[in-house]
N, CA and C atoms as an extended XYZ file, in Angstrom:
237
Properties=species:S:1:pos:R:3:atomname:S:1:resname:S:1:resid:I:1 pbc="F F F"
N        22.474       17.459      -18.103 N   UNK     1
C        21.135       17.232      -18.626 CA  UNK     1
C        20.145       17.117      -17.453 C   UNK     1
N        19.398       18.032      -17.563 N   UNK     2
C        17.998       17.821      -16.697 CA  UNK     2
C        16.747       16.995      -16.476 C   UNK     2
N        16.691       16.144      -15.158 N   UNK     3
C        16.159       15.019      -15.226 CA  UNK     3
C        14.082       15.642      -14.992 C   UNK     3
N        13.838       14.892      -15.717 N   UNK     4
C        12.328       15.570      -15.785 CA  UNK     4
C        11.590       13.928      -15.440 C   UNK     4
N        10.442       14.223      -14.489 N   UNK     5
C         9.695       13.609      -13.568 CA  UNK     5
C         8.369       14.023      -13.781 C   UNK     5
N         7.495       12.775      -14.580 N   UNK     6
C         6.105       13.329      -14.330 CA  UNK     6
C         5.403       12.757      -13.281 C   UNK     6
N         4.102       13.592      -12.638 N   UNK     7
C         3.402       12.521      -11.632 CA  UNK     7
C         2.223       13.434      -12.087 C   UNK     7
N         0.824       12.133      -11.584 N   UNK     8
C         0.008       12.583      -12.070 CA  UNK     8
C        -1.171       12.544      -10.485 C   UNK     8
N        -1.425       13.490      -10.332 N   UNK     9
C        -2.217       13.752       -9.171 CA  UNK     9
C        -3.809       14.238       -9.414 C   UNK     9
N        -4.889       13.885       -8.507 N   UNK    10
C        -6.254       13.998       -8.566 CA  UNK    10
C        -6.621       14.742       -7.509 C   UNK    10
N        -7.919       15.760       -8.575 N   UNK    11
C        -8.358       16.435       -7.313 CA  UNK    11
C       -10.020       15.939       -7.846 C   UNK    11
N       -10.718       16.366       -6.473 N   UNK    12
C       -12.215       16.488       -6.759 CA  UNK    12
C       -12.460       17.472       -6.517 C   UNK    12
N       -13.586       17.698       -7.825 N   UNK    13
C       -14.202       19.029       -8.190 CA  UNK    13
C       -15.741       18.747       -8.223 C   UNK    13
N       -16.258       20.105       -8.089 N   UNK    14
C       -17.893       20.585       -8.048 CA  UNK    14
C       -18.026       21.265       -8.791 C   UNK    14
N       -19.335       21.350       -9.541 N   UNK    15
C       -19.949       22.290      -10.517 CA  UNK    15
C       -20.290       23.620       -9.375 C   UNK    15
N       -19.729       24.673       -9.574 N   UNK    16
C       -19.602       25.865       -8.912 CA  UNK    16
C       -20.861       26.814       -9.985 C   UNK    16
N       -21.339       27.896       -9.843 N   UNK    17
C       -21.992       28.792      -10.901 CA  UNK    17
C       -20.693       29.433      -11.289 C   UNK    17
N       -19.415       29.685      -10.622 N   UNK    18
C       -18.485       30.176      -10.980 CA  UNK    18
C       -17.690       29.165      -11.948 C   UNK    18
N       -18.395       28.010      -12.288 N   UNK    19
C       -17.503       27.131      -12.691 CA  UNK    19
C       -17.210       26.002      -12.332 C   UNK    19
N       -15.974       25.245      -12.944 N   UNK    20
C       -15.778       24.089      -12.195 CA  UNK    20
C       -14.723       24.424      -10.884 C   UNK    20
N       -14.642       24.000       -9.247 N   UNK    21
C       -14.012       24.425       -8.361 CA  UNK    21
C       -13.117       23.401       -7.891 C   UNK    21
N       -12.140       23.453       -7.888 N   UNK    22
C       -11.443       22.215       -6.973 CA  UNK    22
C       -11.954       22.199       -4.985 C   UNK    22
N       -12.261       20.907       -4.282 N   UNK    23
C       -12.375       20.856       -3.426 CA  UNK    23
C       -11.308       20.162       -3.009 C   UNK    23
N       -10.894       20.208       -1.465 N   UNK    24
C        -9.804       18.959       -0.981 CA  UNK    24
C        -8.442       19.686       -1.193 C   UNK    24
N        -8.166       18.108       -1.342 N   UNK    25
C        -6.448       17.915       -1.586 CA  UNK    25
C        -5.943       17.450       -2.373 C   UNK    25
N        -4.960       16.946       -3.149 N   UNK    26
C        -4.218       16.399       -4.244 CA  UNK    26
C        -4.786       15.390       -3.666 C   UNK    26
N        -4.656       14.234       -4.427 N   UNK    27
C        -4.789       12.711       -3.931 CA  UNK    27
C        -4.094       11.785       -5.047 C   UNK    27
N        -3.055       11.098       -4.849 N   UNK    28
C        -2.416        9.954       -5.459 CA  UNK    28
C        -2.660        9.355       -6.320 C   UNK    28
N        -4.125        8.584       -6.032 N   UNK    29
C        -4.900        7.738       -7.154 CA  UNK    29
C        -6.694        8.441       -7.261 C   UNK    29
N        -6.825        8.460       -8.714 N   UNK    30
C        -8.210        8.705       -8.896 CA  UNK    30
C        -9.156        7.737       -7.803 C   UNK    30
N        -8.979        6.981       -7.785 N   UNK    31
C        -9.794        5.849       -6.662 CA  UNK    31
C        -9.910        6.402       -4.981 C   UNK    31
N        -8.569        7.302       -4.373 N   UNK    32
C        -8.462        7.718       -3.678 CA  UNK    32
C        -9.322        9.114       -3.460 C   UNK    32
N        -9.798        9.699       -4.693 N   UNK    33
C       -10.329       11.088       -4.430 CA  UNK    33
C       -11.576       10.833       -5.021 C   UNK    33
N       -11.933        9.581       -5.703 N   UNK    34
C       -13.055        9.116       -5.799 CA  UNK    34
C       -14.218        8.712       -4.556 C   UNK    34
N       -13.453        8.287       -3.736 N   UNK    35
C       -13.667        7.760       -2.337 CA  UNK    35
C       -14.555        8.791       -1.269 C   UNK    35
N       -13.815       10.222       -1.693 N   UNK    36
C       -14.475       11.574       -1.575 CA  UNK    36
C       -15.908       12.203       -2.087 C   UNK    36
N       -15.885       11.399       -3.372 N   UNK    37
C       -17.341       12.426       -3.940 CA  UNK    37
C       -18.587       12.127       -3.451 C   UNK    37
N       -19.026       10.986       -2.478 N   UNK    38
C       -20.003       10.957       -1.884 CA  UNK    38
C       -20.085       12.302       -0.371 C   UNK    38
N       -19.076       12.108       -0.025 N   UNK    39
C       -19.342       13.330        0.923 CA  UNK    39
C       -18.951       15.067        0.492 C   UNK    39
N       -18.808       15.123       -0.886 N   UNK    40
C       -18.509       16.452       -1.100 CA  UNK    40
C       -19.825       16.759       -2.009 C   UNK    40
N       -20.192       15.768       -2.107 N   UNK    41
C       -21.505       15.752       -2.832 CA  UNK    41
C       -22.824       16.070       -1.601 C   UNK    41
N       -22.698       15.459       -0.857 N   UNK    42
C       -23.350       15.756        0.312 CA  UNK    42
C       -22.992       17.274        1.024 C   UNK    42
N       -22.113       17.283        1.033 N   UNK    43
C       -21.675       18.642        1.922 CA  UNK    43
C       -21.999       20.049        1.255 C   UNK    43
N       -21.858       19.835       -0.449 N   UNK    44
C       -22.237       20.909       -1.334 CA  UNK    44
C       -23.740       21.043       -1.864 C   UNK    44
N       -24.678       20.090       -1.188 N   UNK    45
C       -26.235       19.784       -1.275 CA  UNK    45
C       -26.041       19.519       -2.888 C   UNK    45
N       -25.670       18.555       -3.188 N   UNK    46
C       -25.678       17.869       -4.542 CA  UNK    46
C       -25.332       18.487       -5.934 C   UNK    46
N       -24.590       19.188       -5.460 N   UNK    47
C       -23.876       19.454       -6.809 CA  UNK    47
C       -23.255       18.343       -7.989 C   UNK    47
N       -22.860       19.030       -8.690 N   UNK    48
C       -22.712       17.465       -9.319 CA  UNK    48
C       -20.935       17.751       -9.211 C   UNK    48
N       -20.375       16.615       -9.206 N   UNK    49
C       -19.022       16.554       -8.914 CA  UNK    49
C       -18.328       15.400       -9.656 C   UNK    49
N       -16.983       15.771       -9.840 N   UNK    50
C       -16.292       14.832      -10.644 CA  UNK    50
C       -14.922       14.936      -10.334 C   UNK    50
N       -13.796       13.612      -10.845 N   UNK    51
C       -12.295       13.946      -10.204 CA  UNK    51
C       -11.698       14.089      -11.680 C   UNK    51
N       -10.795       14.532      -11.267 N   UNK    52
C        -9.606       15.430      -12.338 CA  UNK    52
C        -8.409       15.147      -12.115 C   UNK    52
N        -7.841       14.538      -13.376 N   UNK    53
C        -5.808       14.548      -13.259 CA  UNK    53
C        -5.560       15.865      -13.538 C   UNK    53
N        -4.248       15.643      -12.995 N   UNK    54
C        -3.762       16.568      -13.044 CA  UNK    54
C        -1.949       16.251      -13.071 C   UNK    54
N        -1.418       16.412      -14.191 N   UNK    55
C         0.324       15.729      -14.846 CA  UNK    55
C         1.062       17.184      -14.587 C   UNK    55
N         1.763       16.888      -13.545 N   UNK    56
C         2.830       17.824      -12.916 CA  UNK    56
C         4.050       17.629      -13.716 C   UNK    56
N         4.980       18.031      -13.961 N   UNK    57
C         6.586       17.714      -14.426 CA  UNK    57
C         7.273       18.624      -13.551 C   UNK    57
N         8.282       17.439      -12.905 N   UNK    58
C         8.888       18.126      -12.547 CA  UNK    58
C        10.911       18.080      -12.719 C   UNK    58
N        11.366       19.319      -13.295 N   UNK    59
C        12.913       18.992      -13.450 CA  UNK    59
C        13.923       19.394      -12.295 C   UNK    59
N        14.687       18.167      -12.355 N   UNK    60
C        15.599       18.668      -11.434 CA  UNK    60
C        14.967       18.447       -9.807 C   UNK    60
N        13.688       17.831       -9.700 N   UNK    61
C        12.773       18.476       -8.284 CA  UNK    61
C        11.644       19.702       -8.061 C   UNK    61
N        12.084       20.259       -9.028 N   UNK    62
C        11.358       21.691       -8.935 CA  UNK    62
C        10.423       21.456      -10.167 C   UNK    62
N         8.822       22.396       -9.808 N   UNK    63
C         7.782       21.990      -10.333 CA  UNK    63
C         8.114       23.091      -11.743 C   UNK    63
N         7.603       22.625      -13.202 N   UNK    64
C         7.999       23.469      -14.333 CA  UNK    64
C         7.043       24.516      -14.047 C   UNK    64
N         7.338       25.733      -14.944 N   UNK    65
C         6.268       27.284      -15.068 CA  UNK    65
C         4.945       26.630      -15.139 C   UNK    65
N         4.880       25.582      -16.120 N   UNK    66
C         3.608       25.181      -16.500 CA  UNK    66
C         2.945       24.724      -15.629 C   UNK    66
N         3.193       23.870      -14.859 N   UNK    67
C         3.124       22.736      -14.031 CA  UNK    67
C         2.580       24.057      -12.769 C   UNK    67
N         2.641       24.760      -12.433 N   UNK    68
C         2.649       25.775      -11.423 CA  UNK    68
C         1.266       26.949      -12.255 C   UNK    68
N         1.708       26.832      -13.419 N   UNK    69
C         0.652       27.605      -13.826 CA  UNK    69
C        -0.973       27.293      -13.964 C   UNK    69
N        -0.841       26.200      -14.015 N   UNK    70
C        -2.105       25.160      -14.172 CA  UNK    70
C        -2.667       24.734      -12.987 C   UNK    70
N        -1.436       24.556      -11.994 N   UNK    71
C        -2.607       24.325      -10.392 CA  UNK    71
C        -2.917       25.542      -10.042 C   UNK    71
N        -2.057       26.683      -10.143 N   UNK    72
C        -2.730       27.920      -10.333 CA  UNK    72
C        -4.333       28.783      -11.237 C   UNK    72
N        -3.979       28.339      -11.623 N   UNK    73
C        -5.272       28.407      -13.185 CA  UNK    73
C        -6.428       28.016      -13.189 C   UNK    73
N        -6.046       26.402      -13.191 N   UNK    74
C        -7.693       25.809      -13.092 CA  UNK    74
C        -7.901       25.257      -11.807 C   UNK    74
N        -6.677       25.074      -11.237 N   UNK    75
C        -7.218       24.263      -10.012 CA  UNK    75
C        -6.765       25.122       -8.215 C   UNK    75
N        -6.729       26.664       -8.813 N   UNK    76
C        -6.683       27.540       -7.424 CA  UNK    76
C        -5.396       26.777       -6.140 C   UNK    76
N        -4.678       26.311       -6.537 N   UNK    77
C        -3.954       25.854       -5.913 CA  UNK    77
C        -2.389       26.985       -5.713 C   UNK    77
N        -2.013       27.170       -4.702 N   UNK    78
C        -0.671       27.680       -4.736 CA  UNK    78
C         0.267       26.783       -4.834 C   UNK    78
N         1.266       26.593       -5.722 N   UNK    79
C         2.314       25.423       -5.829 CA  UNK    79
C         3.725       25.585       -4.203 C   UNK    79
């Protein structure tokens, strides 16, 4: 039986014209990538910005299709 592991990781994002964009890095706790939006807010001349979970599963160690498809997807990430 396959052991399945969720974790839930934060990114901060900017209102892009393309959309919403992930900036950064994963970060641990929302509080941690919260800590960020004053200077990504600054750096992007005030966009408006916000942080995002993001619930990985992973079985066995290895990240699921989904789980890979979604940092792929919405959040431009290569797993």
């Amino acid at each position: 039986m396959a052991a399945a592991v969720e974790r839930t990781v934060f990114f901060t994002m900017v209102s892009h014209p393309n959309g919403w964009v992930r900036v950064g890095n994963a970060y641990p706790s929302r509080e941690a990538a919260t800590d960020w939006v004053p200077f990504v807010r600054s750096a992007w001349r005030g966009l408006k910005t916000k942080v995002e979970a993001c619930k990985l599963t992973f079985v066995d160690g290895k990240l699921t299709d989904e789980s890979r498809q979604l940092l792929d997807q919405k959040f431009n990430l290569d797993s």
